[in-house]
C-alpha positions as CSV (number, residue, x, y, z in Angstrom):
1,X,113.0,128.2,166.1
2,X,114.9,125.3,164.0
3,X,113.4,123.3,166.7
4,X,110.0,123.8,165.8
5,X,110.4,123.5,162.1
6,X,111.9,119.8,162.7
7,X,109.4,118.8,164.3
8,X,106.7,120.3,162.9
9,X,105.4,116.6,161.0
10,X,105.6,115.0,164.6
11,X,102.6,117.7,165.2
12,X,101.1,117.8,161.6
13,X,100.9,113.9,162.4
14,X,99.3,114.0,166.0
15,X,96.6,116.4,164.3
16,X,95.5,114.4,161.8
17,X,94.7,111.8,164.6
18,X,93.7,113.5,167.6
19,X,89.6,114.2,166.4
20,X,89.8,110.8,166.4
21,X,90.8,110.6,169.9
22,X,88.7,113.2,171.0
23,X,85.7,111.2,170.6
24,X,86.6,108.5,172.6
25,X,86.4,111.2,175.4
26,X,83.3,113.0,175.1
27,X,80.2,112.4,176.5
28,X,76.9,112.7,174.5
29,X,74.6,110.9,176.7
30,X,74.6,108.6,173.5
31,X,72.7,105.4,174.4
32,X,74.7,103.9,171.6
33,X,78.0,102.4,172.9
34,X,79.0,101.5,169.5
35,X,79.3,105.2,168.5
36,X,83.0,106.0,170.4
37,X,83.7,102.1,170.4
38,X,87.5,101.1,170.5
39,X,89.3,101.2,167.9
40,X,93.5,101.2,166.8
41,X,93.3,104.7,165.8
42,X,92.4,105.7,169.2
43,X,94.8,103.9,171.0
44,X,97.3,104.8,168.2
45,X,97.3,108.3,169.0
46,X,97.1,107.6,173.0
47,X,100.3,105.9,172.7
48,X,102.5,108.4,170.5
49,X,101.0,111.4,173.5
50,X,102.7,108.9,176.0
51,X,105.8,108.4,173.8
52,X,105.8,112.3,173.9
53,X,105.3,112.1,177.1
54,X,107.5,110.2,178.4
55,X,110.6,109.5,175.8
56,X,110.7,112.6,173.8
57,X,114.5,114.2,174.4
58,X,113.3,117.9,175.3
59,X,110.5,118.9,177.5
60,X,107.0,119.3,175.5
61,X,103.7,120.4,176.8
62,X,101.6,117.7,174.9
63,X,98.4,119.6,176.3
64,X,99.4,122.8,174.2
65,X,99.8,120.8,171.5
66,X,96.8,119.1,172.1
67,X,94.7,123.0,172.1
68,X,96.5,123.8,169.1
69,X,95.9,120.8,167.3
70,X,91.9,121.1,168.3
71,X,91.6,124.3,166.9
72,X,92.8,123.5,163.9
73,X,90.6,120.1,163.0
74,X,87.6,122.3,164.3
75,X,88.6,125.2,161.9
76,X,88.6,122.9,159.2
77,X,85.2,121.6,159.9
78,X,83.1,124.4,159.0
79,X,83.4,128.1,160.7
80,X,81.0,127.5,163.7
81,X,82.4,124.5,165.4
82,X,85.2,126.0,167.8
83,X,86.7,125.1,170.8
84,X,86.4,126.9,174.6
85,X,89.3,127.0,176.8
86,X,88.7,127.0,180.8
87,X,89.4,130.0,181.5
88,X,87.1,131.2,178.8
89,X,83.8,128.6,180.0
90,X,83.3,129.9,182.8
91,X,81.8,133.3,181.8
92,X,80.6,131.9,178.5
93,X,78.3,129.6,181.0
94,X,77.3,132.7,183.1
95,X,76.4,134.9,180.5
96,X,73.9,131.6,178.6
97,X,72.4,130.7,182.5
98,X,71.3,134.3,182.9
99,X,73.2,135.1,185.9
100,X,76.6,135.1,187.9
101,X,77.5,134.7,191.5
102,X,78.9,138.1,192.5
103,X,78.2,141.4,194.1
104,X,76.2,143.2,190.8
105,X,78.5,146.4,189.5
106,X,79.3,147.6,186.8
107,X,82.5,149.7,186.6
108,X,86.0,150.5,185.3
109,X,89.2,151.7,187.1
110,X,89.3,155.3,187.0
111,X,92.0,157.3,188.3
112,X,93.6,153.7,189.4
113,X,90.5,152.8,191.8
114,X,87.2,150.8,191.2
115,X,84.3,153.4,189.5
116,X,81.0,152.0,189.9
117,X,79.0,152.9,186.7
118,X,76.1,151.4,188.0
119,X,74.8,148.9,189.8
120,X,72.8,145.5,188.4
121,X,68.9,145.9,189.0
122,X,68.2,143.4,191.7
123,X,71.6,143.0,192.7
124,X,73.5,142.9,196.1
125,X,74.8,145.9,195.8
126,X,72.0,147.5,194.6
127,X,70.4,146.0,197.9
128,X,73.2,147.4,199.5
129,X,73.3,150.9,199.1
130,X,76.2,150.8,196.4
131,X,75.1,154.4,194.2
132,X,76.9,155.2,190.6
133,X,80.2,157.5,191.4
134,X,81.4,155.4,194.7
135,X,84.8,153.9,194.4
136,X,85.4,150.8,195.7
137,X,89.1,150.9,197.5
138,X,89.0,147.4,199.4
139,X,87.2,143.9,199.6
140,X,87.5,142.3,203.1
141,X,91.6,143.0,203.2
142,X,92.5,143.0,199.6
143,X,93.7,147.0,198.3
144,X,91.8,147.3,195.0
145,X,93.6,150.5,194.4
146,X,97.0,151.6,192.9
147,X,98.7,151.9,189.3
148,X,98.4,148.4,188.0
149,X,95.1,147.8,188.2
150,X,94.4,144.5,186.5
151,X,90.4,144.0,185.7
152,X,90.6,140.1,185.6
153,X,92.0,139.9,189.4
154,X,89.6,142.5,190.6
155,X,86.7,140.5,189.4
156,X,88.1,137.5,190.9
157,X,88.3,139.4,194.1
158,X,84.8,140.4,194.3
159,X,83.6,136.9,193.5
160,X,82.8,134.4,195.9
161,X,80.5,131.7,196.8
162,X,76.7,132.2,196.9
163,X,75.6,133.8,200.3
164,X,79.5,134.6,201.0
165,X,80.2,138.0,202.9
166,X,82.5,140.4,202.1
167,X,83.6,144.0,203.4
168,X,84.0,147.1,201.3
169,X,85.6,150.2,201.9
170,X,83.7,152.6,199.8
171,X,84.6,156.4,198.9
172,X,81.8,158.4,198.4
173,X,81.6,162.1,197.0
174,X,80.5,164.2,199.8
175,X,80.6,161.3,202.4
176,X,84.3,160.4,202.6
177,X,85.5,156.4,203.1
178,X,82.6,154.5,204.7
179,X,82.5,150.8,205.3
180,X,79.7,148.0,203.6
181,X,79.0,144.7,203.9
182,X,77.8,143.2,200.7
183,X,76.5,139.4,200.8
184,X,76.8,137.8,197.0
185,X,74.2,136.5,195.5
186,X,72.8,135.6,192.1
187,X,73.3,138.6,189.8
188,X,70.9,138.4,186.8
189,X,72.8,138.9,183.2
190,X,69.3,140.4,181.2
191,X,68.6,139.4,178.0
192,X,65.7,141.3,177.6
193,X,66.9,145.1,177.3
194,X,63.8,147.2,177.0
195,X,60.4,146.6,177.2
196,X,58.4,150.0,176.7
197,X,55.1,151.5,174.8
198,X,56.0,153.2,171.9
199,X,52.5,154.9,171.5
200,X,48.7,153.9,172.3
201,X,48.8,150.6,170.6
202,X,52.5,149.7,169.6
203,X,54.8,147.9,171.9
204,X,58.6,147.6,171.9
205,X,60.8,144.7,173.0
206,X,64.6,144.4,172.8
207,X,66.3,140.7,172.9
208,X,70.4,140.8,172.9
209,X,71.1,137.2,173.1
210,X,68.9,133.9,174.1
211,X,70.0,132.7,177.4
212,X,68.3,130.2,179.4
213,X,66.1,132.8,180.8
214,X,65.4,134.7,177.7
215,X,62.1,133.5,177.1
216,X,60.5,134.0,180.6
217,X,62.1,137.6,180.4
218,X,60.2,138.0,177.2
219,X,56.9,137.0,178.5
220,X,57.0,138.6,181.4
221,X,57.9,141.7,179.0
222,X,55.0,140.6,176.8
223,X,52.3,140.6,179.8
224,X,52.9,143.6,181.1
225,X,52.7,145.3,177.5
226,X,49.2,143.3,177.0
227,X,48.1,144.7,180.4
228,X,48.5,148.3,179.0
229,X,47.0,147.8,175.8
230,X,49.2,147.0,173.7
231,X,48.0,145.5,170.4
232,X,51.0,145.6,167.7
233,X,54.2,144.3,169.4
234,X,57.9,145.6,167.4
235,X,60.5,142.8,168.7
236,X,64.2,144.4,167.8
237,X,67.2,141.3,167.2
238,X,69.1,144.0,165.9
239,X,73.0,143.0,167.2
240,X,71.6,139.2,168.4
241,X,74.3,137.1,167.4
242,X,71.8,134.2,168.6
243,X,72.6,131.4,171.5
244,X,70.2,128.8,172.7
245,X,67.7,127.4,170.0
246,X,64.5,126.5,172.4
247,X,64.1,129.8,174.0
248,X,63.7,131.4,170.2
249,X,61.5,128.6,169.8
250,X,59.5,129.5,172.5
251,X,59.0,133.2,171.4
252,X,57.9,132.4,168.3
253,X,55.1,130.1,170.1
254,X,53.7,133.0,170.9
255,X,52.6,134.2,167.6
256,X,51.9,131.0,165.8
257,X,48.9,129.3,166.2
258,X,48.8,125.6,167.5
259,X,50.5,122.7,165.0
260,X,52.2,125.3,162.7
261,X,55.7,124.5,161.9
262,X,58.5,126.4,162.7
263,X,61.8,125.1,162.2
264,X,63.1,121.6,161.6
265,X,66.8,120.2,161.6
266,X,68.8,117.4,159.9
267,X,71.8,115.6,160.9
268,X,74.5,113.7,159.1
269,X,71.8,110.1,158.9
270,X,69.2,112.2,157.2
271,X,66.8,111.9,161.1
272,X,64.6,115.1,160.6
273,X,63.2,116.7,164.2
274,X,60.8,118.9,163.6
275,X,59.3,121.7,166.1
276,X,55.5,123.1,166.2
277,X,53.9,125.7,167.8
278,X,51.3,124.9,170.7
279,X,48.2,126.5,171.6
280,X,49.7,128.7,174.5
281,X,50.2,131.7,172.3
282,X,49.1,134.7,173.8
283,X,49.9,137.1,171.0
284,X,48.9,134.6,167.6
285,X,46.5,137.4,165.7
286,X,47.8,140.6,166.8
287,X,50.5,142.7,164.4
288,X,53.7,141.7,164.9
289,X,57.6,143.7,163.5
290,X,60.7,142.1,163.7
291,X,63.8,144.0,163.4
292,X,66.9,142.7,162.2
293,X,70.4,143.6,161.1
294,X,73.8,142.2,159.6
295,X,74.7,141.3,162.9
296,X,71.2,139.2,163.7
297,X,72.0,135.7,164.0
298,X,71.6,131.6,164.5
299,X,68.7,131.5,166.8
300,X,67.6,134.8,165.9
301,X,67.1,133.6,162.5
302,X,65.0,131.0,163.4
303,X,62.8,132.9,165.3
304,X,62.9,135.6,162.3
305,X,62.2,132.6,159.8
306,X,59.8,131.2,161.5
307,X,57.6,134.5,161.4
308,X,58.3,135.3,157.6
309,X,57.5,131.8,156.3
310,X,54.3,131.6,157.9
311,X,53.5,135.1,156.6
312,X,52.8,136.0,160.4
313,X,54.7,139.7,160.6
314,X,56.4,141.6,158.5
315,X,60.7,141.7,158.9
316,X,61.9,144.9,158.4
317,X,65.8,146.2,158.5
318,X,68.9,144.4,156.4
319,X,69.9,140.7,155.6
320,X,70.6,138.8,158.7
321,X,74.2,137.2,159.3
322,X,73.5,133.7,157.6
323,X,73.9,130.9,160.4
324,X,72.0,128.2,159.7
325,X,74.4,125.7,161.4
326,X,73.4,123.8,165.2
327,X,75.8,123.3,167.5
328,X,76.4,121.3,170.5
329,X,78.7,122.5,174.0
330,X,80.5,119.0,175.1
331,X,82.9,118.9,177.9
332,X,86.4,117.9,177.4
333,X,87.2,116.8,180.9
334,X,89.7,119.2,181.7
335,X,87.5,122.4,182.4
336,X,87.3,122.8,178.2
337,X,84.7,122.0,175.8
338,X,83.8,122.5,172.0
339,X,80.7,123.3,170.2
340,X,80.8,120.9,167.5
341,X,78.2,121.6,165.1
342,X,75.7,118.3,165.0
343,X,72.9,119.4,162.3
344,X,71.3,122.2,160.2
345,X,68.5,124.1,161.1
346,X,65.7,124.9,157.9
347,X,62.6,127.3,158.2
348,X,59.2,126.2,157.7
349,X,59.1,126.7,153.4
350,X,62.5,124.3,153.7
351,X,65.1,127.2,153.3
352,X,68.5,126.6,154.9
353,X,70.1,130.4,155.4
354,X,73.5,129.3,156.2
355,X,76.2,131.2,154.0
356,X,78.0,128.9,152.0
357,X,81.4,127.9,153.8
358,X,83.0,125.2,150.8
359,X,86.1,127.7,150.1
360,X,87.1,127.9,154.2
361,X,86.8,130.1,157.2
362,X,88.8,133.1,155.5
363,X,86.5,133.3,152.7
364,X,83.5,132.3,154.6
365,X,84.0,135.9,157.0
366,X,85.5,137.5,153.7
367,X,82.1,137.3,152.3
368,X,80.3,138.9,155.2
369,X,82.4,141.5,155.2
370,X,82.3,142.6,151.1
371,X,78.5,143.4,152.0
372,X,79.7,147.0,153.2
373,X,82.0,147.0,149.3
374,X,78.9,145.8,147.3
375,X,76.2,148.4,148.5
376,X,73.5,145.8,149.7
377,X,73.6,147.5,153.4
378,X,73.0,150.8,151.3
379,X,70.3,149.3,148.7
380,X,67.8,145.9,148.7
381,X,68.8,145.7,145.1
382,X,72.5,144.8,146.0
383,X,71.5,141.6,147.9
384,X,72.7,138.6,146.1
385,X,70.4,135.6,145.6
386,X,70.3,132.8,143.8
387,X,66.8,131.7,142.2
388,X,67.6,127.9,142.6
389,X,67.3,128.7,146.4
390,X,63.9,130.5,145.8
391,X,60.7,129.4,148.1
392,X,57.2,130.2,148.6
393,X,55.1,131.0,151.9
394,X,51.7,129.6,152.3
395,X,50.7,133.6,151.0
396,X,52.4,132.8,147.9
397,X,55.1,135.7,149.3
398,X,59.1,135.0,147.5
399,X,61.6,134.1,150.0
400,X,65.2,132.9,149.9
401,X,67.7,130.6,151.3
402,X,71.8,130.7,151.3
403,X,72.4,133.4,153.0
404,X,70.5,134.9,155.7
405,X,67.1,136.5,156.2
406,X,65.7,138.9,153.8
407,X,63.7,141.8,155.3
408,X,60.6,142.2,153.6
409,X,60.9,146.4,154.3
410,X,65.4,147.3,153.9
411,X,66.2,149.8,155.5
412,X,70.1,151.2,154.5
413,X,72.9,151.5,157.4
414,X,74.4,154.9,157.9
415,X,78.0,153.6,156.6
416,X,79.4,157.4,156.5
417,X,82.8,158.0,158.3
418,X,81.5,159.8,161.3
419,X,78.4,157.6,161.6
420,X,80.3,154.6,162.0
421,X,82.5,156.5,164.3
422,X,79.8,157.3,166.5
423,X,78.1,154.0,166.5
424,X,81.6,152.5,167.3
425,X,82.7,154.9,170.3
426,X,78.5,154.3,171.7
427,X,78.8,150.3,171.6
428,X,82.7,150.4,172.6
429,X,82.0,152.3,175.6
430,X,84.5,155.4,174.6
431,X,81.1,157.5,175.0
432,X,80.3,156.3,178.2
433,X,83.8,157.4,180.1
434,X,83.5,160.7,178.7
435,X,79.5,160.7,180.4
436,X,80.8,159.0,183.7
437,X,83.5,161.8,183.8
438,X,81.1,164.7,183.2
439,X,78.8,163.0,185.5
440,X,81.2,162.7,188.6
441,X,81.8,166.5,188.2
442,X,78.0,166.8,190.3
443,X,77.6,163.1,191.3
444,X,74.6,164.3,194.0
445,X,72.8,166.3,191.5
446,X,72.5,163.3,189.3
447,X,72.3,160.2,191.4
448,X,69.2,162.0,192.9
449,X,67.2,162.5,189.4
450,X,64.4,161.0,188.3
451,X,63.9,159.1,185.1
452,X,61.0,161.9,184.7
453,X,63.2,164.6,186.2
454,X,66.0,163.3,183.7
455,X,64.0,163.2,180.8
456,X,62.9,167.4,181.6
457,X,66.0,168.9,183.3
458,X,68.8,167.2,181.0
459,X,69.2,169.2,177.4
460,X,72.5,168.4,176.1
461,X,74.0,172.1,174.8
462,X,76.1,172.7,172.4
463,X,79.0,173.7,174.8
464,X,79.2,169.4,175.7
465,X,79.2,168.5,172.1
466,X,82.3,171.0,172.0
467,X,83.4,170.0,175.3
468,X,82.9,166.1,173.7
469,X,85.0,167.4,170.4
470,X,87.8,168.1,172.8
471,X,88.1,165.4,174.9
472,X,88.9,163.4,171.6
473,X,91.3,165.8,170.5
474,X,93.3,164.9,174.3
475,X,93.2,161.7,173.0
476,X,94.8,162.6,169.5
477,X,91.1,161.9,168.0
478,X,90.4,164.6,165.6
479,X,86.5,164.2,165.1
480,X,84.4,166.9,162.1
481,X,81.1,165.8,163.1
482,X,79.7,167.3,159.8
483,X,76.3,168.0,160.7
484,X,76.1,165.2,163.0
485,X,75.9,167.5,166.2
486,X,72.3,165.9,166.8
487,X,73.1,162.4,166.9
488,X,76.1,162.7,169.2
489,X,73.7,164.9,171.5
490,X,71.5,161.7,171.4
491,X,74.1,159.3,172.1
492,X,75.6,161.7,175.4
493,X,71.9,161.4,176.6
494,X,71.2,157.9,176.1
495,X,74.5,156.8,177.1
496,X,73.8,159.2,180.5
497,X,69.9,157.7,181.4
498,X,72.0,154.4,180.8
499,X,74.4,155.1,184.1
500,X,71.5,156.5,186.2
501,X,68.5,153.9,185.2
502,X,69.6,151.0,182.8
503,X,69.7,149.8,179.6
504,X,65.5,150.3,179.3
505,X,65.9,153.6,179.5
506,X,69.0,153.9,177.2
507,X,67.3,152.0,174.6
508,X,64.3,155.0,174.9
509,X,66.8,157.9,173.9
510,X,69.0,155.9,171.2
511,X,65.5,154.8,169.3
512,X,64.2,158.4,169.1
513,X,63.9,159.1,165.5
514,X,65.5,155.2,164.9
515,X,64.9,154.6,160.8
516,X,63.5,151.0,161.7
517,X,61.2,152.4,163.7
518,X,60.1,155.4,161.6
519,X,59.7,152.6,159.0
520,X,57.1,150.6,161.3
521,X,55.9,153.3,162.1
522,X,55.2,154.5,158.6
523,X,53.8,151.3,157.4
524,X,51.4,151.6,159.9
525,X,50.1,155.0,158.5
């Protein structure tokens, strides 16, 4: 450890040069050549890595030292730039393109073998024959079975190339060990979850992220509401942390009306881009909701801003996260890459909602925690906001930058013990073994219901939310659900129709009696 100490200005040294160096290697399809031009700091720093290299008296990985020392400069740029190492890239890439190369399950190892919990709509194993419950023992000659199950190899072993083959040898209840060829294929990766009429004339549409194919899901989403006569549309970013800016930009087309502005960015030289709506809008004078949440961010704020500034729907829910920072993915060369951020996004009225970041990364997420200490997720009046950073919509309506979006209609988060809990053990999946346990009890009887069958023959009793209670207890959780007997009822559902028919139909059961919703709803009364 003395070792380390020593030495530790050698590495203070090589980070205060190595952003320097890093430019010289990335490649911005920059048509200035003057921008990474040569310079003695750059070959400075290339020489003490080859003196390091090659004379240093022990044996040091410079490339660690390199990752370290990049994580550090980027931390100390502001709390968005970070850096992606390869073997975090690749599925970073998948999950923006909208789709993987694979076979299309979902499952966990149970009882040390492969559980499908479902399979991917439009998958190859969905094309297959691959039904919730089977266990998947082998791929071509590979035993995916046994005590150390390790999920990273096993997805590496159902991987493959695009139109590859491979041979599984599945376990079915009732069937016994049966063999099936699978051929990979694209896999989609939805970013649309649910798409569904909420009653004669009000639509619902969930977004989780913006992926490359996030706006053509959306319209496609959007059309078919149209066609059934939809005429108010409810578009839920609740839990969108954000991702690529031109898909939000595209939603928003749709409800703005030809040469209105709806975003614009700056860089460090002051160049201003802005971005306006076109005529293609197929939704620009109907009612329009967005919902959003503490966890709503980036691109989901622009989408959000762009809507409240141009007094074109109403936001309803709780202050949005506060990213109002762009970034940029450029390749390092070695199968990394960082996402430097390269301007900041404003709203149409000239509001920047990025959270101040001046006293450092620890404060910065400090901050964004204290919202559950100061009461603002419980009350509107709690929200924080500076009049120097006040603004007015063409309407005349009040709205404010520095930190997020505020709703025009707050409604408060359940922050009580055993709601949280609840919420926490729904998104974490902890609900969703128990259901795939209690499930695989009667696989058949399930896997051949209906969503309409489903929706009639499925009443969740009191004896599961006992049942529930004790599985916990097994697992030295001691739950008092204190009159929250209902909620977890509608959680086991949701999370249930989720296994047998997809997140559209989870989203169904979890909004029943949603307070966003019952606040649409109410406005509309």
């Amino acid at each position: 450890m003395g070792y380390s100490k020593k030495y530790l200005p050698l590495f203070l040294g090589l980070a205060l040069g190595v952003g320097v160096f890093l430019g010289s290697k990335l490649d911005f399809n920059d048509p200035s050549d003057t921008l990474f031009s040569y310079n003695q700091k750059k070959e400075k720093l290339n020489r003490l890595i080859d003196y390091i290299d090659y004379e240093y008296v022990d044996e040091i990985n410079t490339d660690s030292i390199v990752e370290v020392t990049v994580n550090k400069i980027l931390e100390n740029l502001d709390p968005h730039s970070i850096y992606i190492p390869p073997e975090e890239l690749e599925g970073i890439t998948e999950s923006m393109q909208g789709d993987f190369i694979g076979i299309g399950v979902s499952y966990y190892p149970y009882r040390d073998t492969i559980s499908v919990i479902n399979t991917i709509k439009g998958g190859p194993s969905e094309r297959s024959g691959i039904i919730p419950g089977d266990r998947i023992l082998m791929a071509d000659n590979d035993t995916l079975y046994g005590e150390r199950l390790e999920r990273e190899k096993l997805a590496d072993r159902l991987k493959g190339a695009v139109n590859s083959k491979v041979l599984l040898k599945v376990f079915r209840q009732g069937e016994g060990v049966f063999d099936v060829q699978v051929k990979r294929g694209h896999v989609p990766l939805y970013s649309v979850d649910a798409s569904y009429k909420l009653n004669e004339k009000l639509g619902y549409i969930k977004v989780n992220r913006f992926a490359e194919t996030t706006y053509k899901e959306f319209k496609s989403a959007l059309d078919s509401l149209q066609d059934i006569g939809i005429t108010e549309l409810i578009v839920d970013l609740r839990d969108n942390g954000g991702g690529f800016i031109a898909p939000a930009l595209k939603m928003a087309d749709e409800f703005l009306k030809d040469e209105t502005l709806m975003m614009f960015t700056k860089n460090k030289k002051g160049a201003i881009e802005k971005n306006y709506a076109t005529s293609k809008g197929s939704f620009e004078n109907e009612k329009l909701y967005v919902l959003l949440n503490e966890n709503s961010a980036s691109a989901s704020e622009i989408f959000a801003g762009a809507i409240q500034d141009n007094d074109r729907g109403i936001i309803v829910g709780r202050r949005s996260y506060g990213k109002g920072l762009v970034q940029r993915e450029m390749s390092l060369g070695d199968g990394s890459a960082i996402r430097l951020t390269i301007s900041r996004y404003y709203t149409p009225t000239g509001r920047s909602i990025q959270r101040p970041y001046k006293n450092g990364n620890d404060e910065y997420f400090k901050e964004y925690l204290e919202r559950y200490k100061n009461g603002e997720l419980q009350s509107v009046d709690s929200i924080q906001v500076a009049d120097t950073l006040k603004f007015k919509t063409p309407k005349g309506k009040i709205v404010y930058g520095g930190g997020g979006i505020i709703p025009d209609m707050f409604v408060r988060k359940d922050t009580t013990r055993v709601g949280e809990t609840l919420n926490y053990m729904l998104r974490s999946g902890f609900i969703g073994r128990y259901v795939f346990e209690e499930m695989d009890k009667n696989r058949s009887y399930y896997n051949q219901l209906s969503e309409d069958d489903f929706e009639s023959e499925i009443q969740i009793e009191d004896a599961m939310v006992e049942d529930f209670v004790a599985y916990n207890k097994r697992r030295n959780i001691t739950m008092d659900l204190n009159n929250y007997e209902a909620q977890l009822k509608k959680y086991i559902k949701a999370t249930m129709a989720q296994q047998l028919f997809g997140t559209s139909a989870f989203e169904k059961y979890i909004n029943q009696d949603d307070a966003m919703i019952r606040k649409v709803v109410s406005l509309k009364e």
